[in-house]
Structures are given as C-alpha cells and as structure tokens.
PDB file with SEQRES, HELIX, SHEET and CRYST1 records, atoms N, CA, C and O in Angstrom:
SEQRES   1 A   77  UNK UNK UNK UNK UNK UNK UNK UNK UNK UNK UNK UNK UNK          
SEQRES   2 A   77  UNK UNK UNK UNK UNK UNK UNK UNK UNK UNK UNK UNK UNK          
SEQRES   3 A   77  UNK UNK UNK UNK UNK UNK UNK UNK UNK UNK UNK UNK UNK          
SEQRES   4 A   77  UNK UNK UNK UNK UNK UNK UNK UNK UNK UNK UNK UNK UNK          
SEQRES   5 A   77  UNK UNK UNK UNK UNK UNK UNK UNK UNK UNK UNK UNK UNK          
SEQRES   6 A   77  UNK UNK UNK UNK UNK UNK UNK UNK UNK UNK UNK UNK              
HELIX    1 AA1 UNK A   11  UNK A   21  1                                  11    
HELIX    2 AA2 UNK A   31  UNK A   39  1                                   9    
HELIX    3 AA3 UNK A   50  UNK A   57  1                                   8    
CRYST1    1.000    1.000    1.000  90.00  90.00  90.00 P 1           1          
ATOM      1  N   UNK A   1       0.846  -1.177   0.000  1.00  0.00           N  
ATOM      2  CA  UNK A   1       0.000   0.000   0.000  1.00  0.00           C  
ATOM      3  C   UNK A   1       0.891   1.240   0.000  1.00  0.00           C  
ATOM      4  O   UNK A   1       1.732   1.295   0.897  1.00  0.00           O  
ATOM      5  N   UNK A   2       0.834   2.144  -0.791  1.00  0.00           N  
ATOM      6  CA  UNK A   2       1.438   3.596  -0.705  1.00  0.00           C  
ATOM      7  C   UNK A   2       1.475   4.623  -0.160  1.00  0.00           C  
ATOM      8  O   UNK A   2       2.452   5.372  -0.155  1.00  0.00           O  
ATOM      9  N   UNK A   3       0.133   4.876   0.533  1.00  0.00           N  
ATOM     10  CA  UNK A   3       0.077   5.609   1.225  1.00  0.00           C  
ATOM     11  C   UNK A   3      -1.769   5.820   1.979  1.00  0.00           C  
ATOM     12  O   UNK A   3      -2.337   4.732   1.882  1.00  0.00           O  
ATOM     13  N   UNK A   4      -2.400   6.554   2.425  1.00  0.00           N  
ATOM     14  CA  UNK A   4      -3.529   6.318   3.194  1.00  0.00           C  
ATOM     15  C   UNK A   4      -4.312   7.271   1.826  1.00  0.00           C  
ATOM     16  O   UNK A   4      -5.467   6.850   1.884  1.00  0.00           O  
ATOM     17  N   UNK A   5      -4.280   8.058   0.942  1.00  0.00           N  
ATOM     18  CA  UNK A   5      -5.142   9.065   0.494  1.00  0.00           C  
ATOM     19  C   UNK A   5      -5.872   8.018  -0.377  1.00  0.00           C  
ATOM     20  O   UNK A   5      -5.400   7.002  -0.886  1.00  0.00           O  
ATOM     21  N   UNK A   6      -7.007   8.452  -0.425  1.00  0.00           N  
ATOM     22  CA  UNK A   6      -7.880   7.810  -1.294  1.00  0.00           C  
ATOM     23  C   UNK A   6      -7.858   7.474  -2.539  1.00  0.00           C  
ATOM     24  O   UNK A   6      -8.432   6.538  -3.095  1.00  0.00           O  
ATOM     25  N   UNK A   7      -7.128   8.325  -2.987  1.00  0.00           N  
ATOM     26  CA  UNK A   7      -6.503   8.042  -4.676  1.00  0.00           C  
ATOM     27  C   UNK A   7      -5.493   6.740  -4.909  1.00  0.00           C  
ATOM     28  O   UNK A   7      -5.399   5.904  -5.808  1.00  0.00           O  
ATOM     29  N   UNK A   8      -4.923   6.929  -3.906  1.00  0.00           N  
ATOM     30  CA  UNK A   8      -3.704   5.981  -3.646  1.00  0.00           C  
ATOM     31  C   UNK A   8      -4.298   4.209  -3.084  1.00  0.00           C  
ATOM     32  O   UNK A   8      -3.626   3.192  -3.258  1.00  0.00           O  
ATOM     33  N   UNK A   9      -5.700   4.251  -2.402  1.00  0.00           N  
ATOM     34  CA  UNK A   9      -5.968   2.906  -1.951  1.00  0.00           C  
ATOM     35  C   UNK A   9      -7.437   2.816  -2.206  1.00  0.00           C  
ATOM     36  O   UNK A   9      -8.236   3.736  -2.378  1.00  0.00           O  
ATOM     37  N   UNK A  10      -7.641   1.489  -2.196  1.00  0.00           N  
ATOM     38  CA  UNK A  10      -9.361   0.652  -2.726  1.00  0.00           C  
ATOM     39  C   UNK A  10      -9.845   0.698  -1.372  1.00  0.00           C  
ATOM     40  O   UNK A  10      -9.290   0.831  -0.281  1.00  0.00           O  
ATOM     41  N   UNK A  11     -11.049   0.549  -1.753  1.00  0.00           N  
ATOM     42  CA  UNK A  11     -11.816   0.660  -0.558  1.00  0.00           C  
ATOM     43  C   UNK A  11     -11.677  -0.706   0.829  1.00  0.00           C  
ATOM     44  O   UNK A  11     -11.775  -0.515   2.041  1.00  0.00           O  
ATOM     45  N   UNK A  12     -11.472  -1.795   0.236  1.00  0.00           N  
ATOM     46  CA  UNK A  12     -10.672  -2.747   1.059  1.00  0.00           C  
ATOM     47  C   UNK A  12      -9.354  -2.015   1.901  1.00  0.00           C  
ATOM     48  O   UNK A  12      -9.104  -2.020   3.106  1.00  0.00           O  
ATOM     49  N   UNK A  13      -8.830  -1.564   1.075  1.00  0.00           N  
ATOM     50  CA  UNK A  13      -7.173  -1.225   2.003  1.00  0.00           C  
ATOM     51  C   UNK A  13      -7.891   0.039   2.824  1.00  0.00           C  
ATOM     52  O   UNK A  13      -7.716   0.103   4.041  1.00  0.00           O  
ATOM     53  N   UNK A  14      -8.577   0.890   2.247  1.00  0.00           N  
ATOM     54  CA  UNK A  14      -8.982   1.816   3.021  1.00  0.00           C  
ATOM     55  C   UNK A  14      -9.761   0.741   4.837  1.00  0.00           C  
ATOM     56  O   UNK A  14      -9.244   0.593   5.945  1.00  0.00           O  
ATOM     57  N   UNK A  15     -10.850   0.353   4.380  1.00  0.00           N  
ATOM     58  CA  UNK A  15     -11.217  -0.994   5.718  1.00  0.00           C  
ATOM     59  C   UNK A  15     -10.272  -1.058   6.362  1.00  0.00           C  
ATOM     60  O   UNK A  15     -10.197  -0.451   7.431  1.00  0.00           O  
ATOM     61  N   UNK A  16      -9.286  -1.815   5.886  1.00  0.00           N  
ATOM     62  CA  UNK A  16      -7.952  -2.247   6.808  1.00  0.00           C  
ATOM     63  C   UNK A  16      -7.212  -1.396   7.659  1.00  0.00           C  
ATOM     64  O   UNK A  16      -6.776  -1.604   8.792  1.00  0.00           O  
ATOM     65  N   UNK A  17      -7.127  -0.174   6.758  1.00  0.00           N  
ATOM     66  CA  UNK A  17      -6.426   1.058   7.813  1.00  0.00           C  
ATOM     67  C   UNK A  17      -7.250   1.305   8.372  1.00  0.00           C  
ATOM     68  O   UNK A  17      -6.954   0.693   9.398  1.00  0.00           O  
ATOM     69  N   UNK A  18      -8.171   1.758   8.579  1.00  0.00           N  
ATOM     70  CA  UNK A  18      -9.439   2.133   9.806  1.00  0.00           C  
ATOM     71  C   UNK A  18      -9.423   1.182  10.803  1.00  0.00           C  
ATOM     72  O   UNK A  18      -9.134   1.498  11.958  1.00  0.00           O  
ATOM     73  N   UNK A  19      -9.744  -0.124  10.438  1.00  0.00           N  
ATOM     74  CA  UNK A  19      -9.702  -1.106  11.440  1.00  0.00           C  
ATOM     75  C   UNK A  19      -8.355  -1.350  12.127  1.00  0.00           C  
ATOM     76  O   UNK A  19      -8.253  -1.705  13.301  1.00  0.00           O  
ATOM     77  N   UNK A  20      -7.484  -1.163  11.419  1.00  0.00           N  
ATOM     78  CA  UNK A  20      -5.832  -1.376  12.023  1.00  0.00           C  
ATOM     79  C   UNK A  20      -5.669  -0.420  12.832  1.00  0.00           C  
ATOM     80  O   UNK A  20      -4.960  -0.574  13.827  1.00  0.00           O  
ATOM     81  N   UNK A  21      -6.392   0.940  12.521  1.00  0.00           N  
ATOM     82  CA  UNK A  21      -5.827   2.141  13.590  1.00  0.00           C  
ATOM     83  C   UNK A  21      -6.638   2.152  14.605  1.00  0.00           C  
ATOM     84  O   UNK A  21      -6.368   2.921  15.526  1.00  0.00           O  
ATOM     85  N   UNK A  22      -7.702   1.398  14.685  1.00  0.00           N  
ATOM     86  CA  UNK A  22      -8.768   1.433  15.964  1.00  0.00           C  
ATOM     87  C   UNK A  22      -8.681   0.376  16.389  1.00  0.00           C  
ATOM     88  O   UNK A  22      -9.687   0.030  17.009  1.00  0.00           O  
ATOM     89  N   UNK A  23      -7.549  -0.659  16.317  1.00  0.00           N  
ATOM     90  CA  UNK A  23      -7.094  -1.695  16.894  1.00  0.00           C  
ATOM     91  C   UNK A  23      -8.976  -3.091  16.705  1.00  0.00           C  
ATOM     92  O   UNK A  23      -9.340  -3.967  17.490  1.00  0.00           O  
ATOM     93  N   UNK A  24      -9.533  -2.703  15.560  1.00  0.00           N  
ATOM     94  CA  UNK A  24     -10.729  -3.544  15.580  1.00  0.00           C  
ATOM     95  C   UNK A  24     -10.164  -5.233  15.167  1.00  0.00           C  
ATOM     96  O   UNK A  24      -9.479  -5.638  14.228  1.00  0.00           O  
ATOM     97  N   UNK A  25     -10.882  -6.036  16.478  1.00  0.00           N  
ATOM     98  CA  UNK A  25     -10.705  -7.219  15.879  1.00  0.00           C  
ATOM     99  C   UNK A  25     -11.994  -8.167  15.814  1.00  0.00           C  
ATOM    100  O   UNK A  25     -13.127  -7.955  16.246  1.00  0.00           O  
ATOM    101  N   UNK A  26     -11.493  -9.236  15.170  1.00  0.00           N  
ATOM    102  CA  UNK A  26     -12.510 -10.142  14.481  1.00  0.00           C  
ATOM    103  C   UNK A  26     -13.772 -10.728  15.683  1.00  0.00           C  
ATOM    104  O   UNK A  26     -13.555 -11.734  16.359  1.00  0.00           O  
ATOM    105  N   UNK A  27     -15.103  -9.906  15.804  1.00  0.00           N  
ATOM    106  CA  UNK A  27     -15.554 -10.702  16.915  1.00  0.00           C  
ATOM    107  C   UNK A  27     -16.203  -9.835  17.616  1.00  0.00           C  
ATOM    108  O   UNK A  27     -17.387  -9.821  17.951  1.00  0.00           O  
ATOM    109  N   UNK A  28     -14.952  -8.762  17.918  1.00  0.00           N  
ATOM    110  CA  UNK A  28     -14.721  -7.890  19.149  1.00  0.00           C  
ATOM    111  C   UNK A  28     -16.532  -6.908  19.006  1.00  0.00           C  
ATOM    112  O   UNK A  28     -17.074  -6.522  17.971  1.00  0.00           O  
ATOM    113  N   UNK A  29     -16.862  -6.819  19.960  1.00  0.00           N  
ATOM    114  CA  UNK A  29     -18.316  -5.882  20.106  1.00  0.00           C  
ATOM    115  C   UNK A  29     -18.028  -5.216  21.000  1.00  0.00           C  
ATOM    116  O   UNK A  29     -18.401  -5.256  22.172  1.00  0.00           O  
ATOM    117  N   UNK A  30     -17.264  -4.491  20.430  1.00  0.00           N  
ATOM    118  CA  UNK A  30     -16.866  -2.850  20.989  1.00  0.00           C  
ATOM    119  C   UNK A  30     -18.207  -1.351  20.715  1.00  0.00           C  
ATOM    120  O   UNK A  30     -18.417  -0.893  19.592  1.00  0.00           O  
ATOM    121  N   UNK A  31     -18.610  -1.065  21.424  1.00  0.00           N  
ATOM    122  CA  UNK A  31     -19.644  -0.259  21.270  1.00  0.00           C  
ATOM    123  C   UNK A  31     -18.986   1.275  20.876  1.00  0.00           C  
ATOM    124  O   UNK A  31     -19.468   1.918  19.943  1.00  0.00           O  
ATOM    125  N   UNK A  32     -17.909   1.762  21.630  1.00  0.00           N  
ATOM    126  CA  UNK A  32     -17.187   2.602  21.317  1.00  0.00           C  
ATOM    127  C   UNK A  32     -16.290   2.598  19.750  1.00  0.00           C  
ATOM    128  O   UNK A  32     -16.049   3.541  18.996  1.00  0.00           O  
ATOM    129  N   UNK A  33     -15.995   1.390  19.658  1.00  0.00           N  
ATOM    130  CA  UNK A  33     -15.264   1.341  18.370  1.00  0.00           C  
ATOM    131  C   UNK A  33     -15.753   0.974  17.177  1.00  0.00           C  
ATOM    132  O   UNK A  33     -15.123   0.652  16.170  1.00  0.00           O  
ATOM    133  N   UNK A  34     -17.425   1.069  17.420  1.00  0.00           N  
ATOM    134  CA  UNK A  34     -18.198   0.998  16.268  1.00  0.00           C  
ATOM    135  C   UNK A  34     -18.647   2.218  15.947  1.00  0.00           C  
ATOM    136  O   UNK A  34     -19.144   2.475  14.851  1.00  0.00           O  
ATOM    137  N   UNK A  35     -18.509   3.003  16.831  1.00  0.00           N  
ATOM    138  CA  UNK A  35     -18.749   4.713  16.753  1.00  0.00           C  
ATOM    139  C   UNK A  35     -17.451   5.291  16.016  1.00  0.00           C  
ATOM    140  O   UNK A  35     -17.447   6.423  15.532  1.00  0.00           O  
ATOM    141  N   UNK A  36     -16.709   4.711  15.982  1.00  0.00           N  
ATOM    142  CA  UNK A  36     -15.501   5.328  15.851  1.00  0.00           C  
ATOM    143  C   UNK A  36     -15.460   4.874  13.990  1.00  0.00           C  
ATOM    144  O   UNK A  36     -15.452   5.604  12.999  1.00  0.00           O  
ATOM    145  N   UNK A  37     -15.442   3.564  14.111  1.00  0.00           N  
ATOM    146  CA  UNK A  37     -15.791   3.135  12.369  1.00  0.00           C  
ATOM    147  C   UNK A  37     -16.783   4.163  11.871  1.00  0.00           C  
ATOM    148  O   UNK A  37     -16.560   5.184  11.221  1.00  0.00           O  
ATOM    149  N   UNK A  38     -18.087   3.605  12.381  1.00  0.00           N  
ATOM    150  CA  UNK A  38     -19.120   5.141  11.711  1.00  0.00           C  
ATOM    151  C   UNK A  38     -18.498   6.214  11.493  1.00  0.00           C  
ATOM    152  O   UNK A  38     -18.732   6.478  10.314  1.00  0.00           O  
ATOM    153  N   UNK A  39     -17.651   7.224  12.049  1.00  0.00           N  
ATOM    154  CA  UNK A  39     -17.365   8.729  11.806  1.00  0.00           C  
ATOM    155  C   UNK A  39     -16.424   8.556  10.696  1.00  0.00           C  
ATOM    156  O   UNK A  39     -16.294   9.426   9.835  1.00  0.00           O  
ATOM    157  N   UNK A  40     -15.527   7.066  10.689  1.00  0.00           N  
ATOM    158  CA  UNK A  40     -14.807   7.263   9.195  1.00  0.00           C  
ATOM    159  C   UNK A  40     -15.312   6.480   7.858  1.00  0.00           C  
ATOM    160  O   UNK A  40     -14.599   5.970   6.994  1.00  0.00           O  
ATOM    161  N   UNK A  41     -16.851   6.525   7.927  1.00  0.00           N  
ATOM    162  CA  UNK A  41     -16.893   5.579   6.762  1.00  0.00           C  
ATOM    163  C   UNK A  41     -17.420   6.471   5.529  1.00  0.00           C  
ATOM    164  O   UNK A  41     -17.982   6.181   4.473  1.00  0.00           O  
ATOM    165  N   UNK A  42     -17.118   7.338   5.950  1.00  0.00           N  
ATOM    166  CA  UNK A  42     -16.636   8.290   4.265  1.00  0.00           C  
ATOM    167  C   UNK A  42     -15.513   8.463   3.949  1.00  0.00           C  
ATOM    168  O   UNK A  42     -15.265   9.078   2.912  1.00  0.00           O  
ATOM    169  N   UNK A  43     -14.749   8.084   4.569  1.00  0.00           N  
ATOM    170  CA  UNK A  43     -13.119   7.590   4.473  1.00  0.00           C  
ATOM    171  C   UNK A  43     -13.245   5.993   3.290  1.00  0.00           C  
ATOM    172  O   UNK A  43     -12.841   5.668   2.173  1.00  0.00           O  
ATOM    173  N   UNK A  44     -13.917   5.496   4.217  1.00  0.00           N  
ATOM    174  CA  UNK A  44     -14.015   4.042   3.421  1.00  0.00           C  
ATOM    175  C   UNK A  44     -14.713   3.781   2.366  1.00  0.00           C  
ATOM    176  O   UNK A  44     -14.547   2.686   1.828  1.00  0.00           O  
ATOM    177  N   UNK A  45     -15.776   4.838   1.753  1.00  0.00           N  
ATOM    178  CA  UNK A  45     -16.707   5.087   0.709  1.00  0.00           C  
ATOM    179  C   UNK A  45     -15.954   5.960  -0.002  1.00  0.00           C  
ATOM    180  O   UNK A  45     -16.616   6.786  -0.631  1.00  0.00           O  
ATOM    181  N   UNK A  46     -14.699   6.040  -0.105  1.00  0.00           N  
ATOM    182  CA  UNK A  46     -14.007   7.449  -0.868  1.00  0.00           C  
ATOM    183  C   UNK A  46     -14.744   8.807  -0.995  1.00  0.00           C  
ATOM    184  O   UNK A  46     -14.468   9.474  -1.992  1.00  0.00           O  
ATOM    185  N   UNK A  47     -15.683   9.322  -0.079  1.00  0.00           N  
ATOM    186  CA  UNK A  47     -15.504  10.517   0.162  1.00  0.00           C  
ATOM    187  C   UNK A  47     -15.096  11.291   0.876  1.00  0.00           C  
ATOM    188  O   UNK A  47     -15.007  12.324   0.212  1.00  0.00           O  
ATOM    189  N   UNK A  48     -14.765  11.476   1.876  1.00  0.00           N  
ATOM    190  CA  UNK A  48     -13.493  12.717   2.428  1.00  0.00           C  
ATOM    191  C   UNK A  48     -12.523  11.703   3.040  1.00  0.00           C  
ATOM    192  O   UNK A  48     -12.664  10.538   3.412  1.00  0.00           O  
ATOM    193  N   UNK A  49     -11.350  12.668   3.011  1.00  0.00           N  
ATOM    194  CA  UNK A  49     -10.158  12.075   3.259  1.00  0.00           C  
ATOM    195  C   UNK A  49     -10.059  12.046   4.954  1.00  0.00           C  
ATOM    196  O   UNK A  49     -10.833  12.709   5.644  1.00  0.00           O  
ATOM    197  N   UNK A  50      -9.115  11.282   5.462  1.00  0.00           N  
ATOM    198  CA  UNK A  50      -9.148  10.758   7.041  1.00  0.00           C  
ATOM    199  C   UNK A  50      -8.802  12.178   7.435  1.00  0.00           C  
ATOM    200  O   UNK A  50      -9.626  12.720   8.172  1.00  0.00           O  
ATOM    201  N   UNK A  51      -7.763  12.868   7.091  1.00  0.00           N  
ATOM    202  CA  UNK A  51      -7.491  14.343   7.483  1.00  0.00           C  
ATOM    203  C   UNK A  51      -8.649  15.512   7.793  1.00  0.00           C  
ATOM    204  O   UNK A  51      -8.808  16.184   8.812  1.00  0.00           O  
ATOM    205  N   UNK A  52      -9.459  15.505   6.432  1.00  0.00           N  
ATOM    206  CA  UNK A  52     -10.626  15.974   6.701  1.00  0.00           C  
ATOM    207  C   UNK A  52     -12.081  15.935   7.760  1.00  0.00           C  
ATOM    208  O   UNK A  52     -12.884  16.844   7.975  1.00  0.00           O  
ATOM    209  N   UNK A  53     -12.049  14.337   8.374  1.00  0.00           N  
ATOM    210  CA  UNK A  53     -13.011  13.849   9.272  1.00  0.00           C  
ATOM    211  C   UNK A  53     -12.398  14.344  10.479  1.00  0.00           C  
ATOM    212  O   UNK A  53     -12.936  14.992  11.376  1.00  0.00           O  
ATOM    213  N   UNK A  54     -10.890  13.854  10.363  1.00  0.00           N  
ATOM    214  CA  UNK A  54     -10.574  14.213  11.629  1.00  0.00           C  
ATOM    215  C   UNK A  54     -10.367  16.450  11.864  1.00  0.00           C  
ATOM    216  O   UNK A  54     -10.630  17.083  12.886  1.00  0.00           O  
ATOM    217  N   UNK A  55      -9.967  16.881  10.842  1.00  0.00           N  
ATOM    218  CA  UNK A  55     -10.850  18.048  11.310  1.00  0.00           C  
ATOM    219  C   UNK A  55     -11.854  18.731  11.722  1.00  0.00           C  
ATOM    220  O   UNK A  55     -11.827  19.527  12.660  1.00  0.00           O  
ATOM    221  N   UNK A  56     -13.018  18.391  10.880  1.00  0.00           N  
ATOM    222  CA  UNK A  56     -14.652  18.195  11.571  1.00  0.00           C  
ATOM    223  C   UNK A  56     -14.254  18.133  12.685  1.00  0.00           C  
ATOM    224  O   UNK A  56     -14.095  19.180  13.312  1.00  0.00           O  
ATOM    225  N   UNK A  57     -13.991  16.964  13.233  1.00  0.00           N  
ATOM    226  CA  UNK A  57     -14.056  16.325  14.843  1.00  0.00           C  
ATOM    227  C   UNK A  57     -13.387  17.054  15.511  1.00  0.00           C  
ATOM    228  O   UNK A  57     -13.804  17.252  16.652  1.00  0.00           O  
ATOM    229  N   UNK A  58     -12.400  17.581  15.188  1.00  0.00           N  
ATOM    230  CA  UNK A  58     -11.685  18.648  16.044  1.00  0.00           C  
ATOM    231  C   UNK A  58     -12.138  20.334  16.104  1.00  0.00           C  
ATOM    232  O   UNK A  58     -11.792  21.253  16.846  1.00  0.00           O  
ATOM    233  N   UNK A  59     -13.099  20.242  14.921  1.00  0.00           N  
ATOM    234  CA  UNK A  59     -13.657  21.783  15.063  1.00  0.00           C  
ATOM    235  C   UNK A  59     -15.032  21.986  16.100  1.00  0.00           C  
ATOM    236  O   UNK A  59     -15.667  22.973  16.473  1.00  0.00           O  
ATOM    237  N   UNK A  60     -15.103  20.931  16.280  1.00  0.00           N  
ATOM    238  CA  UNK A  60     -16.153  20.342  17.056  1.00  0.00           C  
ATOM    239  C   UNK A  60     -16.137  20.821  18.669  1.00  0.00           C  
ATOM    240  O   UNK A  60     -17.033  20.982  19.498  1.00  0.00           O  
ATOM    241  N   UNK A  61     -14.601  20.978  18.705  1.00  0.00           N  
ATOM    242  CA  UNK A  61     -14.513  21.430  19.933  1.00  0.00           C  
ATOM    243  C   UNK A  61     -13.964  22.702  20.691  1.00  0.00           C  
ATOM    244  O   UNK A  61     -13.937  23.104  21.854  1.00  0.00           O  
ATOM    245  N   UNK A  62     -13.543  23.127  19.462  1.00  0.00           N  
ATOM    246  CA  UNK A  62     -13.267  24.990  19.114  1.00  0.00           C  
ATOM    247  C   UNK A  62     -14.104  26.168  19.666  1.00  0.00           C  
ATOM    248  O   UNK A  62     -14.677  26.909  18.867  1.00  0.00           O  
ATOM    249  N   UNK A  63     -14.183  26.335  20.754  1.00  0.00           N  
ATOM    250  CA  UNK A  63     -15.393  27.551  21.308  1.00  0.00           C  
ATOM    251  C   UNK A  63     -14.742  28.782  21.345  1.00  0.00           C  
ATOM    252  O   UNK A  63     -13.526  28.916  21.478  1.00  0.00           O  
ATOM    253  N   UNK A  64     -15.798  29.947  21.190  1.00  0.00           N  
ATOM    254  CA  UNK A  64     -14.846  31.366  20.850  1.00  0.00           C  
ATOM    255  C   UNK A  64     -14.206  31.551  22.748  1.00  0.00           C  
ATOM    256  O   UNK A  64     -14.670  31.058  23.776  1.00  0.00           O  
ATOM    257  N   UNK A  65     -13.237  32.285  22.574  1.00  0.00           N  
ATOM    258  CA  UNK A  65     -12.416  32.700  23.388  1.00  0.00           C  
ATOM    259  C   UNK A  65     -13.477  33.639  24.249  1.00  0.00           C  
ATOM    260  O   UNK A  65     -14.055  34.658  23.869  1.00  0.00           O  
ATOM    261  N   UNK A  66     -13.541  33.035  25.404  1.00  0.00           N  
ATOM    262  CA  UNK A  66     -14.307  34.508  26.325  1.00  0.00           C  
ATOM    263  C   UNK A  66     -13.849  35.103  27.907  1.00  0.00           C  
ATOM    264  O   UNK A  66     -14.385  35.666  28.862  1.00  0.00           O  
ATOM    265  N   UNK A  67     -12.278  34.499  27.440  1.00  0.00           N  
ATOM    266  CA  UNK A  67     -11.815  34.795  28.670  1.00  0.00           C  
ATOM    267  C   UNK A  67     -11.115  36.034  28.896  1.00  0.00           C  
ATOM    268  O   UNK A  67     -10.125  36.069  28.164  1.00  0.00           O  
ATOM    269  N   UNK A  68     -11.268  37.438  29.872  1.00  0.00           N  
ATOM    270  CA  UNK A  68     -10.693  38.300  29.843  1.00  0.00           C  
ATOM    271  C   UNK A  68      -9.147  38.550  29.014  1.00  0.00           C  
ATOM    272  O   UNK A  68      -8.033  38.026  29.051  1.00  0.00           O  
ATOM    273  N   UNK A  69      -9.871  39.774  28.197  1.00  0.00           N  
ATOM    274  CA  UNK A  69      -8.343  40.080  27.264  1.00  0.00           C  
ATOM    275  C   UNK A  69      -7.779  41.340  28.192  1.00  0.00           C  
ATOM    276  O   UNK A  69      -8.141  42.399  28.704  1.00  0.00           O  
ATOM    277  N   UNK A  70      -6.441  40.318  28.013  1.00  0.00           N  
ATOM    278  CA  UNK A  70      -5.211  41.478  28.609  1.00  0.00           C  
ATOM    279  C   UNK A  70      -4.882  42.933  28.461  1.00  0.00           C  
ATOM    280  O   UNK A  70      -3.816  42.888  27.847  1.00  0.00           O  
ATOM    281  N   UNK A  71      -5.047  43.671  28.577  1.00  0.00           N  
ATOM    282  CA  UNK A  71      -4.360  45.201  28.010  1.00  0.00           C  
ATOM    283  C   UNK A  71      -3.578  45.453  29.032  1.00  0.00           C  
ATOM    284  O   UNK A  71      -3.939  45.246  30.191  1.00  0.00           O  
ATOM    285  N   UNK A  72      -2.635  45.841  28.770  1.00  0.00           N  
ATOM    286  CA  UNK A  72      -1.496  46.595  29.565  1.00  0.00           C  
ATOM    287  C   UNK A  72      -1.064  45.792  30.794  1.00  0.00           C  
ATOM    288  O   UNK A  72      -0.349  44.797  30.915  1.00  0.00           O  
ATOM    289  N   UNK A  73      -1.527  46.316  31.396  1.00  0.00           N  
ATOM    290  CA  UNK A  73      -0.717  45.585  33.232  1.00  0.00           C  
ATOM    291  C   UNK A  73      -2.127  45.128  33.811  1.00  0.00           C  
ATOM    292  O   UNK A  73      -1.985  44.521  34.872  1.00  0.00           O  
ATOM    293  N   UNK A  74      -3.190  45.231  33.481  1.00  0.00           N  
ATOM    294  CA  UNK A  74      -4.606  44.483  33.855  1.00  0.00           C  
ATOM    295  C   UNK A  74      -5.220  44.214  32.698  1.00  0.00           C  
ATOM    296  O   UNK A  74      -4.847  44.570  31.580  1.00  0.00           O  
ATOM    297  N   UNK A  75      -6.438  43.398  33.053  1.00  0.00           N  
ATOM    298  CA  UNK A  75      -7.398  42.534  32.202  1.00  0.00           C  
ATOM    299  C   UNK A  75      -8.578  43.321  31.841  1.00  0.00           C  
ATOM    300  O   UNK A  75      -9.182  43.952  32.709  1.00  0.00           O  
ATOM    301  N   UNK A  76      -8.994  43.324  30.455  1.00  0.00           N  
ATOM    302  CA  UNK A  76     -10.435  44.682  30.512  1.00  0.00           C  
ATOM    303  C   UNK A  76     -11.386  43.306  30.915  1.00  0.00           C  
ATOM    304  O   UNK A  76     -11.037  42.134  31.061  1.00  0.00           O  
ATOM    305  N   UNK A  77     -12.451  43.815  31.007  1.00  0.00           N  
ATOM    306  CA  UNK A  77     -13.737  43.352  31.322  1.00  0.00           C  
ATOM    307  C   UNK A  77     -14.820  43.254  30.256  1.00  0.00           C  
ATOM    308  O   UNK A  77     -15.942  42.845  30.553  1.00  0.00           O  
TER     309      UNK A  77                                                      
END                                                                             
C-alpha cells in the first residue's frame, strides 16, 4: 500500500487502515469502536479524506475565546 489518500488505496485497504488504527478485531463488540468506524466511513466510501473527518471532529470542539483580554498591566472586562 502507498500511502492512506484515497486516490492511492481501494476501498478494502482503506477498511484495513481504519480497522488497524482502531485496533478492531474479528468478533470484538466494541460499542465505542463501532462509533468510531461510523465517523470514518466516508473515508471508506471514498468521500473525504481521514485528514478531513478528523478536522470536523476537532472543530467540534473549538469555542470562541471569552476569557478576559489582557491590556497593559490588567485585564479589561
């Protein structure tokens, strides 16, 4: 395999890396790690790339800043 981008692997090899990186094995009824398959199986359907999901998921947790801003030698309000 060459590399993880979708251009580069079939939807089988794509399976395999998902399951290889979430440590999924044959059997296993992991409730958590079936959640975890779900969020990448547009990874595995060749539509967005693993980079991309995993941004979503991380913007997910991005809240605006509302903690007192600094000016000078004190904090405004």
């Amino acid at each position: 395999m060459s590399g993880y981008l979708i251009k580069d692997t079939t939807r089988e090899e794509r399976e395999k890396i998902v399951a290889d990186a979430l440590g999924v094995t044959e059997g296993l009824c992991d409730t958590n790690t079936f959640r975890l398959e779900e969020m990448y199986q547009d990874y595995i359907d060749g539509k967005k790339e693993i980079a991309e999901i995993n941004a979503e998921f991380r913007a997910s947790y991005v809240q605006e800043d509302n903690r007192p801003q600094k000016e000078g030698c004190s904090y405004a309000r």
